[in-house]
TILO-646001 format. One line per 4 residues: number of its first residue (from 1); their letters; for each residue x, y, z of N, C-alpha, C. Coordinates in steps of 0.001 Angstrom, whole numbers, plus 524288, in hexadecimal, padded with zeros to 5 digits. Example, Ala and Ser with C-alpha at 12.3 -4.5 7.8 and 13.67 -1.06 7.14 Angstrom:
1) as) 83386,7E9C6,81E78,8300C,7EE6C,81E78,83390,7F31C,81E78 | 83232,7F736,81BA8,83566,7FBDC,81BE4,83264,8001E,81EBE
//
This chain:
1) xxxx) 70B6F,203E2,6AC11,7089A,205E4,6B0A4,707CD,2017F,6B498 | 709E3,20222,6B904,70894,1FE2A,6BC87,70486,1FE36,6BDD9 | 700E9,1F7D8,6C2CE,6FCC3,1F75C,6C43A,6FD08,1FCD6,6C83B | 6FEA7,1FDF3,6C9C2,6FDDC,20167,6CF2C,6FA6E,20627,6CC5C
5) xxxx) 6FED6,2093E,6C617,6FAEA,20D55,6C4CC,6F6C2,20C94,6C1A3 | 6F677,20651,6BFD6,6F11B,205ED,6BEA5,6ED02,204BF,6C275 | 6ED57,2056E,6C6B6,6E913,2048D,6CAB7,6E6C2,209FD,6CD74 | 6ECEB,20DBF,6CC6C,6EB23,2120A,6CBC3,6E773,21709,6C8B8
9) xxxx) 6EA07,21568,6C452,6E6E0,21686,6C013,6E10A,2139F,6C022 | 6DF7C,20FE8,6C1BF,6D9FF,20C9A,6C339,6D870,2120F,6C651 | 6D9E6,210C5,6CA84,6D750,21353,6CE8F,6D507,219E6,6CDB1 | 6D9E7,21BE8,6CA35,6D884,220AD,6C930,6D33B,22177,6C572
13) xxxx) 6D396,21EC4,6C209,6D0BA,21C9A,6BCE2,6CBDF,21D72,6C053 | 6CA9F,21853,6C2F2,6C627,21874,6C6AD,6C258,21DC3,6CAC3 | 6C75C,21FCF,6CACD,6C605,2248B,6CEEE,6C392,22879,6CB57 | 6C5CF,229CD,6C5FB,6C381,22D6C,6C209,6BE51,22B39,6C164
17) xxxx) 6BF0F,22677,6C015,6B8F6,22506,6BB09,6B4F8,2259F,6C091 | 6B659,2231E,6C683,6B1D1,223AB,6C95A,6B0C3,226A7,6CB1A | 6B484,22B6C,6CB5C,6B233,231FA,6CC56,6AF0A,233BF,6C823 | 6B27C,2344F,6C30C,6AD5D,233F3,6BDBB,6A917,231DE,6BD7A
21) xxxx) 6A6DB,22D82,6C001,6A3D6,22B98,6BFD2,69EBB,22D47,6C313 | 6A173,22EB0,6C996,6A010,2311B,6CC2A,69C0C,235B7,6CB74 | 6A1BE,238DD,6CA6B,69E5A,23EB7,6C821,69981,23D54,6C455 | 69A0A,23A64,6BF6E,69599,23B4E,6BB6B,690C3,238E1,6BE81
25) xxxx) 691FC,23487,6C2FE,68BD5,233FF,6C52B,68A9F,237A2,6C87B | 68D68,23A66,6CBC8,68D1D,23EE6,6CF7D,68A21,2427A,6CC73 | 68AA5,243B8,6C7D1,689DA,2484A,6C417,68476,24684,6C2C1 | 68523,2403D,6C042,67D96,23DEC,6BF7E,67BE0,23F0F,6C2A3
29) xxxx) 67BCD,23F1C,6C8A7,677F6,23ECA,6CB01,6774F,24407,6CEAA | 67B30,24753,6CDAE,679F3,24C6C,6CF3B,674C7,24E60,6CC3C | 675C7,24EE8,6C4BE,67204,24FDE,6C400,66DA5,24C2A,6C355 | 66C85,2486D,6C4DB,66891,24528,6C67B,66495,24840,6CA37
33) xxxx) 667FF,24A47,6CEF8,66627,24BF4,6D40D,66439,2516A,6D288 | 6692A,2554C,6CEA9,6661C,257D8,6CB15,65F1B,25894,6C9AF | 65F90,2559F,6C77F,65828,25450,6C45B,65609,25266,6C916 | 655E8,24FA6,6CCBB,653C5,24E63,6D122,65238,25296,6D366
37) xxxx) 653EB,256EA,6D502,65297,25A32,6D892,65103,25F07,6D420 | 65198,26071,6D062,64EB8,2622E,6CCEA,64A72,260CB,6CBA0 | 648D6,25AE0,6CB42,642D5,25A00,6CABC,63F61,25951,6D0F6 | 64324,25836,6D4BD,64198,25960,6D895,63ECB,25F61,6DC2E
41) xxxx) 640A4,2632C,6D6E9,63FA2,267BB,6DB0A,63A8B,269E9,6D7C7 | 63B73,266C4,6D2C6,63555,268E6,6CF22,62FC1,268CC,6D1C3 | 62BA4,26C58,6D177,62895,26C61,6D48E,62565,26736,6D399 | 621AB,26772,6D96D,62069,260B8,6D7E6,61A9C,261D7,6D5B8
45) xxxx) 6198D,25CEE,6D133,61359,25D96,6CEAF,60FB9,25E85,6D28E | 60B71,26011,6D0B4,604E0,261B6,6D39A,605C8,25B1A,6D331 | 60056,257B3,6D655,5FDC4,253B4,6D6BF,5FE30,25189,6D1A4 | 5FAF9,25479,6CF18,5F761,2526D,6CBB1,5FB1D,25423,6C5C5
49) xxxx) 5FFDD,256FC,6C697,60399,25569,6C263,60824,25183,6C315 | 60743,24F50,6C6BA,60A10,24B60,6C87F,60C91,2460D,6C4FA | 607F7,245F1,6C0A6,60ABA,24169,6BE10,60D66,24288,6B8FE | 61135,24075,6B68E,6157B,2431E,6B3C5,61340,2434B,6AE2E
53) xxxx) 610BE,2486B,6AFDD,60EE9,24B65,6AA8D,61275,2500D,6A833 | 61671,24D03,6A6F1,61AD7,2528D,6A509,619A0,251B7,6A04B | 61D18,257BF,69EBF,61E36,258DA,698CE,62062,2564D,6952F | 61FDA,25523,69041,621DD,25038,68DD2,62851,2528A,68D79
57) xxxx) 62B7D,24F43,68C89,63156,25105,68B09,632A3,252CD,68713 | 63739,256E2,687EE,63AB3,25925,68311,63C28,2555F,682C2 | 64167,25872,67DEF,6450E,2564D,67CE5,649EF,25827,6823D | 6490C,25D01,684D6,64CDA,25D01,687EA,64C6B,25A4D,68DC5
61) xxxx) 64567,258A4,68F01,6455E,25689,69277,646CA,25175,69130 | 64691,24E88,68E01,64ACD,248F9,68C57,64FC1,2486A,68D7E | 6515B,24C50,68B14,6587B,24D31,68BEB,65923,24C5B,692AF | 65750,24FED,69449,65603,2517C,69A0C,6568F,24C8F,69D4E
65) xxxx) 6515C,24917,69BE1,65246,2454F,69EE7,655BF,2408B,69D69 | 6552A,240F2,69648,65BE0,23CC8,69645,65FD4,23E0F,69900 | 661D6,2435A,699C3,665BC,242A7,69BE1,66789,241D8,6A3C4 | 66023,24287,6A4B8,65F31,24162,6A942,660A4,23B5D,6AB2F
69) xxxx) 65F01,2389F,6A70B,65ED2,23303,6A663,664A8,23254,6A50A | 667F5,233A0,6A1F5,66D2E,23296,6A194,6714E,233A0,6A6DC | 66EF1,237B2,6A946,67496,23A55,6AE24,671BC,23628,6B310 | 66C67,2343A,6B386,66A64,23003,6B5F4,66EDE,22A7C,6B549
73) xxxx) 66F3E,2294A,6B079,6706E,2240E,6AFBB,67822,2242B,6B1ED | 6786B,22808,6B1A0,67BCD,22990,6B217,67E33,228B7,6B930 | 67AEF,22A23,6BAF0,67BDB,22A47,6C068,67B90,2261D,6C29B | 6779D,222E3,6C0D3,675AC,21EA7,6C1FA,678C7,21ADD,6C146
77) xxxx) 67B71,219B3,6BB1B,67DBF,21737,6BA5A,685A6,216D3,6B832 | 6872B,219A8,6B9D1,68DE3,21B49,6BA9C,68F5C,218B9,6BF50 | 68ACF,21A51,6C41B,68C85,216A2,6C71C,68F8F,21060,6C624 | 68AFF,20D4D,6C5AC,68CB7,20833,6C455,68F42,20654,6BEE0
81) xxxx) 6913C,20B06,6BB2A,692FA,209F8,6B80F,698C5,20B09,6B8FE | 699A5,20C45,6BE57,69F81,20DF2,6C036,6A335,20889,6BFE2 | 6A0CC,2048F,6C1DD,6A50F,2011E,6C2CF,6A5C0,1FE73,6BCCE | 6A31D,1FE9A,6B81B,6A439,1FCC7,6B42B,6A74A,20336,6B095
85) xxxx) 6A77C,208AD,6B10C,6AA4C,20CCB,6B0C6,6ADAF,20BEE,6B368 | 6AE83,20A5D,6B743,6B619,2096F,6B8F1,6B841,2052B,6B731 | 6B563,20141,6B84E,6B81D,1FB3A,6B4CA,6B9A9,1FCA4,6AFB8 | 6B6B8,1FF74,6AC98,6B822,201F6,6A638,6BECE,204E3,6A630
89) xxxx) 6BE99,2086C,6ABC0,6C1A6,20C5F,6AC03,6C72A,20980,6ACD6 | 6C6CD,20556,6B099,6CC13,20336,6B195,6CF99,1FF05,6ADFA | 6C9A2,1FBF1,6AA95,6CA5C,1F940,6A6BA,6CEA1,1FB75,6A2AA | 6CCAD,2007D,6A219,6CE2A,203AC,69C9B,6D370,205ED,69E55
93) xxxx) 6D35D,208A1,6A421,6D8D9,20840,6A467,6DDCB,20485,6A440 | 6DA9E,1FF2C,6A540,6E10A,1FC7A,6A6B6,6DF16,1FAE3,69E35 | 6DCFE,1FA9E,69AE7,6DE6D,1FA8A,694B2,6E1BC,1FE73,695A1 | 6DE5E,203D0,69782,6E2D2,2078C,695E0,6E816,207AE,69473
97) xxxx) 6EA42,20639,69987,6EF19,20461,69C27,6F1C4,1FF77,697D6 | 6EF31,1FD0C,6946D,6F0F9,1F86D,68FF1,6F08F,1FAF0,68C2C | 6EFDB,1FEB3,689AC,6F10C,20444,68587,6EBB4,203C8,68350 | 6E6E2,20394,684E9,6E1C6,205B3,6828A,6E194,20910,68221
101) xxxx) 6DDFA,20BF8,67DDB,6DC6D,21237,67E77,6D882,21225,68456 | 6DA5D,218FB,683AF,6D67A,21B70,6895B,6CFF7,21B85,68683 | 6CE66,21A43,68CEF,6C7C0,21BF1,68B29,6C674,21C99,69077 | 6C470,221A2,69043,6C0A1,223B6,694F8,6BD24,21F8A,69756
105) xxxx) 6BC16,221D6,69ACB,6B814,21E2F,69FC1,6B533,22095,69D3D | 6B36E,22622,69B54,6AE64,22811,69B64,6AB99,2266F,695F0 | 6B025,223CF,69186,6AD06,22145,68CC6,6A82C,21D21,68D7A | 6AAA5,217A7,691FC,6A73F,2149C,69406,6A40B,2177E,696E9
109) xxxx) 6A3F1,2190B,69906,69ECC,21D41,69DC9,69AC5,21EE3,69940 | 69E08,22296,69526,69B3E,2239F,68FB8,6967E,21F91,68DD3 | 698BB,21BA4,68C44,69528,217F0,68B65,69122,21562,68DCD | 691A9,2131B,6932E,68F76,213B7,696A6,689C2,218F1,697B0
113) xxxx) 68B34,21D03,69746,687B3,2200F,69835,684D1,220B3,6922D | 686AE,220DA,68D6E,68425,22041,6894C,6801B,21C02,689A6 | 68021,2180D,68AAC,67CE6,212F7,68B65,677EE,214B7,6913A | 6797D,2178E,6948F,67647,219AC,6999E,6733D,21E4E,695FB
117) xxxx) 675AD,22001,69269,6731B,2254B,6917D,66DCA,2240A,68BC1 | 66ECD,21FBB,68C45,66B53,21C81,68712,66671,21B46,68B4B | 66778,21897,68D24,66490,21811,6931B,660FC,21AED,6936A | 663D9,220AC,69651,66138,2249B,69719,65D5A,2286A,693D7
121) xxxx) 65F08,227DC,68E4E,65B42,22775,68B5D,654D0,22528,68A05 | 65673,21FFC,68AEE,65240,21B51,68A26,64F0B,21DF8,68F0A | 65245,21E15,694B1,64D2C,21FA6,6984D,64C3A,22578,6993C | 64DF4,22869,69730,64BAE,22DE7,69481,64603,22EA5,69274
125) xxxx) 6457E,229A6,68D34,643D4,2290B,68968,63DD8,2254E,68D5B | 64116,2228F,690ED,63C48,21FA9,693E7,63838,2225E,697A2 | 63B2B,2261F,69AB7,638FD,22B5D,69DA6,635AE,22ED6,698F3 | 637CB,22EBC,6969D,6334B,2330C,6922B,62EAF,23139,692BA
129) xxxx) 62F27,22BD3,68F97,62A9D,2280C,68E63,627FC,22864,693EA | 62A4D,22567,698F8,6260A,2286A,69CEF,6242B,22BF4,69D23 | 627E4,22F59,69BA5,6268A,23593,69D15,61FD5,235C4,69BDF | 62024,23618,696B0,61D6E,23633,692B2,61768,230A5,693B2
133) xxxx) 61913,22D0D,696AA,61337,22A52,6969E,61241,22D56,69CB5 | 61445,230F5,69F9F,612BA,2336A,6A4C7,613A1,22E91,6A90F | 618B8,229E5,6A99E,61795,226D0,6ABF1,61C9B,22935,6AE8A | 62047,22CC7,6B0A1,62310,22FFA,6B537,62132,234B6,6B728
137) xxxx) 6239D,233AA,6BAC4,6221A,23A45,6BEDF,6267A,23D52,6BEB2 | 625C3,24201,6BF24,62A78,24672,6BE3B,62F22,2440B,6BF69 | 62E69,24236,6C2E3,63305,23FFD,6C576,6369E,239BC,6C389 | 63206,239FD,6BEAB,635FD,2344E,6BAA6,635C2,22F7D,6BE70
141) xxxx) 62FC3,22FDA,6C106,62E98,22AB2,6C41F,62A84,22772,6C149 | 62974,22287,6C076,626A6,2216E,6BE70,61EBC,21F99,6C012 | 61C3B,22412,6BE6B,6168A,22434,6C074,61239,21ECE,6BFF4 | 61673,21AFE,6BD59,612C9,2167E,6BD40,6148F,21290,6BF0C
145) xxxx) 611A2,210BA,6C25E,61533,20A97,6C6D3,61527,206DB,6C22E | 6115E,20560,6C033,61167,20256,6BA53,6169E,2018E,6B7C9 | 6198E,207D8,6B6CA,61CD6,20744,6B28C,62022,20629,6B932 | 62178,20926,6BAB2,625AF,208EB,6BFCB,626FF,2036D,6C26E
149) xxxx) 62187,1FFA3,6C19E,62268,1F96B,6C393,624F0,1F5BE,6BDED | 62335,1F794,6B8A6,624A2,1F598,6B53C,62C39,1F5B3,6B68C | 62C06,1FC86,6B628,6344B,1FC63,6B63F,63684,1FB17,6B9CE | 6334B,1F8C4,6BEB2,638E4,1F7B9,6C266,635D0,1F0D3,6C12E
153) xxxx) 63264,1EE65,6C0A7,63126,1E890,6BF3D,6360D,1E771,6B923 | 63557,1EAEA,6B5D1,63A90,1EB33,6B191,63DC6,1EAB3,6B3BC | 6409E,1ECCD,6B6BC,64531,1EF20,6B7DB,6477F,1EB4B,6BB4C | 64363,1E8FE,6C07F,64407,1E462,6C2AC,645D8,1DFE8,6C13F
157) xxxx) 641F8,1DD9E,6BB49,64246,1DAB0,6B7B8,64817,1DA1F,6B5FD | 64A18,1DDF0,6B36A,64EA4,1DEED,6B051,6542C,1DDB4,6B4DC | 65364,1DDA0,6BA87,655E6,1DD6E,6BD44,659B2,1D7CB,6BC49 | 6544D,1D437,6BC2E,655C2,1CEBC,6BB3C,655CF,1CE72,6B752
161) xxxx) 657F5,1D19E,6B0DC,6587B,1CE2A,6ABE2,65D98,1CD58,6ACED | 65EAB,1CAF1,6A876,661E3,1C8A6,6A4B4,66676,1CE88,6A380 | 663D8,1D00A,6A1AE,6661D,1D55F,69E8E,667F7,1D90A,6A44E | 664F9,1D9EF,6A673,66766,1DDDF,6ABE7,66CE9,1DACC,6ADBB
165) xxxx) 66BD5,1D5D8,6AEA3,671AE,1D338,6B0DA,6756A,1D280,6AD6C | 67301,1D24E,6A712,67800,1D21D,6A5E1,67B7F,1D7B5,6A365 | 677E2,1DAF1,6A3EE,67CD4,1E0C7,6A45E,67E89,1E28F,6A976 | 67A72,1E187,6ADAA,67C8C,1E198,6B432,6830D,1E0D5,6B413
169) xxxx) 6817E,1DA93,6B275,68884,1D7DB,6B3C8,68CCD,1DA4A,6AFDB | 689B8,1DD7A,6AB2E,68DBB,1E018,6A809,6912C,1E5C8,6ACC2 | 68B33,1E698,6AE8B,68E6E,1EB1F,6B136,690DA,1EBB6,6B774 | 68E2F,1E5E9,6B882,69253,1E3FA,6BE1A,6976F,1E3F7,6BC30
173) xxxx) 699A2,1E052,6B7C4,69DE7,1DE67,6B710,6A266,1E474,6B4DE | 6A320,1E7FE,6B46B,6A720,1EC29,6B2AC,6A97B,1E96C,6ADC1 | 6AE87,1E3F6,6B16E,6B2D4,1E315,6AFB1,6B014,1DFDA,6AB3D | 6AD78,1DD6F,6AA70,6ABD9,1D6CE,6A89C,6A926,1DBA8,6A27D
177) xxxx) 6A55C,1E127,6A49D,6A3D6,1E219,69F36,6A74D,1E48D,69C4B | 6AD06,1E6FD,69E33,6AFDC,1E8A9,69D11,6B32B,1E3A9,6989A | 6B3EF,1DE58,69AF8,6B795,1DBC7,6984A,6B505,1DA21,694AC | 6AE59,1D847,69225,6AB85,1D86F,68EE9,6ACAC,1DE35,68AD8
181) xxxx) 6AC59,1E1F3,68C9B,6AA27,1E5C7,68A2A,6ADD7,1E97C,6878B | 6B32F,1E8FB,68A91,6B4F0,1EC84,688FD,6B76D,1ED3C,6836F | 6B7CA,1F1F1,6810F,6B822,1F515,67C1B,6BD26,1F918,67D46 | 6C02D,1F8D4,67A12,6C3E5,1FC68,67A32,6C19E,20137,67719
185) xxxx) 6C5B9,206B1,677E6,6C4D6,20C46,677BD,6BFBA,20DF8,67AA2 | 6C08D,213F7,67647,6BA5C,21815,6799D,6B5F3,214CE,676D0 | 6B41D,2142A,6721C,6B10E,211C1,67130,6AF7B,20B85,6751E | 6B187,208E2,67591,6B128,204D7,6789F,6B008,2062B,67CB2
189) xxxx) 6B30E,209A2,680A8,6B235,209DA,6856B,6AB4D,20D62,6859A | 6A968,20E08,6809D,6A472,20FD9,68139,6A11E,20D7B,67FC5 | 6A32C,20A86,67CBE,69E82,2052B,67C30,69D9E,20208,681F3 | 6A23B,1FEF4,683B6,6A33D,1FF69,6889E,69BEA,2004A,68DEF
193) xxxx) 6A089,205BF,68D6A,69BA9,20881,690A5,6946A,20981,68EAB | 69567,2096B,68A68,68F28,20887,68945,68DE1,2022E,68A02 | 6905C,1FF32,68904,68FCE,1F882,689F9,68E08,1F7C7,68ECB | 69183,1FACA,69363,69066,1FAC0,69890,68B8A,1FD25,699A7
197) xxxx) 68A8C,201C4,69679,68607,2055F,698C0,680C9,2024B,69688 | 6817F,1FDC6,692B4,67CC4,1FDBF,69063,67CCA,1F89E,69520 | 67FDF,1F5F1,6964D,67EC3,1F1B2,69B75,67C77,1F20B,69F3E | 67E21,1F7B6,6A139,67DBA,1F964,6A543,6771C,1FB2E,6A57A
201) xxxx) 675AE,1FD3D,69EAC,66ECB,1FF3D,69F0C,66CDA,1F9DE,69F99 | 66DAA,1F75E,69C1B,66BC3,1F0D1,69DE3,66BEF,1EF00,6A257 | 66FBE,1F0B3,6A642,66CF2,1EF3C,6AB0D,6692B,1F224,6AF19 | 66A8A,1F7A0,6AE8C,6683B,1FB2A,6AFC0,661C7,1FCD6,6AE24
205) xxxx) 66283,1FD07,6A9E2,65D18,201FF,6A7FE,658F5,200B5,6A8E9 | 656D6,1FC4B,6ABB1,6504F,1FA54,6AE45,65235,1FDF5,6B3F7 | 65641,1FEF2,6B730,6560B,20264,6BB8C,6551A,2077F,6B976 | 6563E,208CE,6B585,65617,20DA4,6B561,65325,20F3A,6B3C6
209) xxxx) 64D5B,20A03,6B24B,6493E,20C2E,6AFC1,644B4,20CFF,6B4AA | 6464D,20D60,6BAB3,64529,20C2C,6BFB3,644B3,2103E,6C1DC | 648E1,21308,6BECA,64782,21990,6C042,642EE,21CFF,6BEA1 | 64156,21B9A,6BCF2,63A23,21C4B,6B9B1,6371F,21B3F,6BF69
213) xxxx) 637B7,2168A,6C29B,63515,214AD,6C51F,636AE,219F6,6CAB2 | 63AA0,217ED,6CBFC,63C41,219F7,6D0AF,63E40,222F7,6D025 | 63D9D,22457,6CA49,63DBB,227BC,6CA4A,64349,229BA,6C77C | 6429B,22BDB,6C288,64726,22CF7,6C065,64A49,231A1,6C49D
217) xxxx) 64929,23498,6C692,64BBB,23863,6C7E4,64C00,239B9,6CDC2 | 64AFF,232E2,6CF75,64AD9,2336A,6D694,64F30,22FCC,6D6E2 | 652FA,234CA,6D913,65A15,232AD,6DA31,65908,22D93,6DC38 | 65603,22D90,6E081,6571C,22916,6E3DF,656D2,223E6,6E119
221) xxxx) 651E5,223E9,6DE26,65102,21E5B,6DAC4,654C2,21D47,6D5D5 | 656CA,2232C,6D3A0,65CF6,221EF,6CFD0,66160,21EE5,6D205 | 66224,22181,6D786,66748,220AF,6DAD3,665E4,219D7,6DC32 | 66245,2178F,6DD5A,66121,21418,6DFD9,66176,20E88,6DBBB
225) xxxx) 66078,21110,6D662,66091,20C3E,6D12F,66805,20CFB,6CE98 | 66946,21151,6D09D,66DB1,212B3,6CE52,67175,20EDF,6D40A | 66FD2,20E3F,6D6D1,67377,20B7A,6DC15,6716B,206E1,6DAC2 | 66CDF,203B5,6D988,66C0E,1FE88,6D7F1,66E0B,1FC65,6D4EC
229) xxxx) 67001,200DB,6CEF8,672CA,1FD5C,6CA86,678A8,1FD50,6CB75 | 67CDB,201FB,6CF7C,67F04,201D0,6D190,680C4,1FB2D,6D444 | 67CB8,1F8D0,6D742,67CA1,1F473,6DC58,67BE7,1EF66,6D6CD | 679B0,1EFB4,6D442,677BB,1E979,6CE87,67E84,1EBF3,6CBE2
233) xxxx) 6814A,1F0E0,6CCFC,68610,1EF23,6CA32,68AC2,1EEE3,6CB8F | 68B1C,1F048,6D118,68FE2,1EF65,6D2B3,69067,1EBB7,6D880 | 68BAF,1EA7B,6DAAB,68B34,1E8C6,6DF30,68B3F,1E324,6DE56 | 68D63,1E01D,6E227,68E37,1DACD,6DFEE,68921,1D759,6DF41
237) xxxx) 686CC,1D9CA,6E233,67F31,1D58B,6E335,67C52,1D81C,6DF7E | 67F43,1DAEB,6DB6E,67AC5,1DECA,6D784,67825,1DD84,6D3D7 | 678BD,1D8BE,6D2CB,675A6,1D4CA,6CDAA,67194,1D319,6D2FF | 670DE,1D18E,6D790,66DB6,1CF53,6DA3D,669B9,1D5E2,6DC92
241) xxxx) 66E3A,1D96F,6DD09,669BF,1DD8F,6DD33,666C3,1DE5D,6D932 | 66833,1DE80,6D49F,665F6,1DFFB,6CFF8,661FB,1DAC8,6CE8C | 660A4,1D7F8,6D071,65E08,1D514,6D04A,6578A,1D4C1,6D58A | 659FC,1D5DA,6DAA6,6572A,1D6E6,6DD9B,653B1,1DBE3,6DD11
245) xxxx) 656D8,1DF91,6DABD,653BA,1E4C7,6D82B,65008,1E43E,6D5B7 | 64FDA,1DFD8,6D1FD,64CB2,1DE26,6CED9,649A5,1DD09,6CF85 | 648EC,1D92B,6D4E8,642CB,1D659,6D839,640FE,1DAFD,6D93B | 64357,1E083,6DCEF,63FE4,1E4AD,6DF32,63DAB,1E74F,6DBE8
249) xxxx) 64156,1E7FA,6D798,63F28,1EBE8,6D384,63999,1EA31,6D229 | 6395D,1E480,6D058,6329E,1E1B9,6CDF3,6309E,1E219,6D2C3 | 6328B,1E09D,6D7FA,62D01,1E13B,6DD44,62C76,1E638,6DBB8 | 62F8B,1E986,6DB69,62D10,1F1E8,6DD29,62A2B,1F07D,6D6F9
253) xxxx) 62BE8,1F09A,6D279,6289B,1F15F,6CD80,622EB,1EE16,6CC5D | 62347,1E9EE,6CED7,61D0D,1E731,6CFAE,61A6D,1EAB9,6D14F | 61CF9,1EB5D,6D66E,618D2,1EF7C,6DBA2,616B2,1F2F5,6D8A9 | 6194F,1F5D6,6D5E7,61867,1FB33,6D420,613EC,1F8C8,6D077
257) xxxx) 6144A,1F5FA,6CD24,61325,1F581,6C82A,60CD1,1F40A,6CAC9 | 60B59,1F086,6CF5E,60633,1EECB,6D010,603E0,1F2BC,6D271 | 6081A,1F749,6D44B,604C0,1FC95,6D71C,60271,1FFB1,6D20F | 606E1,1FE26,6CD1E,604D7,20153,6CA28,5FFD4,1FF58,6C6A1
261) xx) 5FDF0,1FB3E,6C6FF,5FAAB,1F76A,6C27D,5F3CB,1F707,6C894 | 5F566,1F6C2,6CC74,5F255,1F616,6D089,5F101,1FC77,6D403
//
């Protein structure tokens, strides 16, 4: 096969996985917008039922919101997991092309979202526990500046570890975690992708514990942390953004925290 139709074959390669890719966030965040305007049209509390005195949970309101929390992480994060999903895709084709077995793009994606969907669990499991001490409002905002200055002063904090930069640069680099990491067949290419996905929570999951603060189910503040981890992973100044994030996050989480103690 000459270079010409392997550049072809690239290109095509590319055009599938990023329409695929496309659609499944198009699809997250349709029904995202879904539940948005469904809890939006629910009538609004009297005054004085105002603070989130709901019903304790099933078992089906769990499911419910895990999987609220899964088609979330989802949207949020495919994005910036695109440019390390095509680096996988073109990698595997030119083995291909040296007589490897075939393996789907969607095995690594597989893994990847297995490791997001562990995730989504844990903060399932964390929303309950609010649920349950009455510290959100219907709306999965958080009713105490206390706790709300604590997670973005965390979250700030974590900006500048050790540990955030060093899965950051796992998931700046595509090619570099690819030549570390890679595993031949389906099994491999899913270890693979959970390796990546568990990097990727390591750098991530203090933002996403922000959505508590700014409101699990207000698009704007999803869309807005989902374009930040986007900019810390593909933008070239994104270790210096992801760092500057960090100073605002502790100024806004102080503030809050002395409104909430004062």
């Amino acid at each position: 096969m000459t270079a010409i139709d392997m550049n072809a074959i690239h290109r095509r390669d590319r055009r599938v996985v990023l329409a695929g890719l496309a659609g499944i966030t198009a699809l997250s965040w349709a029904y995202m917008i879904y539940l948005a305007l469904r809890m939006s049209a629910m009538p609004m509390p009297m005054p004085e039922m105002a603070m989130p005195q709901w019903r304790p949970w099933g078992a089906v309101d769990f499911l419910l919101m895990l999987l609220m929390w899964a088609v979330m992480m989802v949207a949020m994060m495919v994005p910036s997991a695109s440019p390390m999903i095509l680096t996988f895709t073109s990698t595997h084709r030119r083995r291909q092309a040296q007589g490897n077995a075939v393996v789907p793009t969607a095995v690594f994606l597989a893994g990847y979202a297995i490791v997001w969907s562990a995730f989504s669990l844990a903060a399932t499991l964390a929303q309950w526990g609010l649920h349950q001490a009455a510290l959100l409002s219907p709306m999965m905002v958080s009713t105490s500046p206390v706790l709300g200055g604590v997670l973005l002063i965390a979250a700030g904090a974590f900006q500048w570890s050790g540990l955030k930069h060093a899965c950051l640069s796992k998931c700046r680099t595509p090619l570099g975690f690819l030549l570390t990491e890679w595993r031949e067949g389906s099994r491999g290419a899913l270890v693979m992708g959970m390796r990546h996905g568990a990097y990727c929570t390591g750098c991530c999951w203090a933002l996403m514990a922000l959505l508590f603060v700014g409101g699990v189910m207000n698009l704007l503040w999803v869309a807005a942390i989902a374009a930040f981890v986007l900019i810390e992973k593909i933008a070239p100044q994104g270790v210096h953004a992801a760092r500057v994030a960090g100073l605002g996050l502790i100024a806004w989480g102080g503030w809050l925290l002395l409104d909430g103690i004062f």
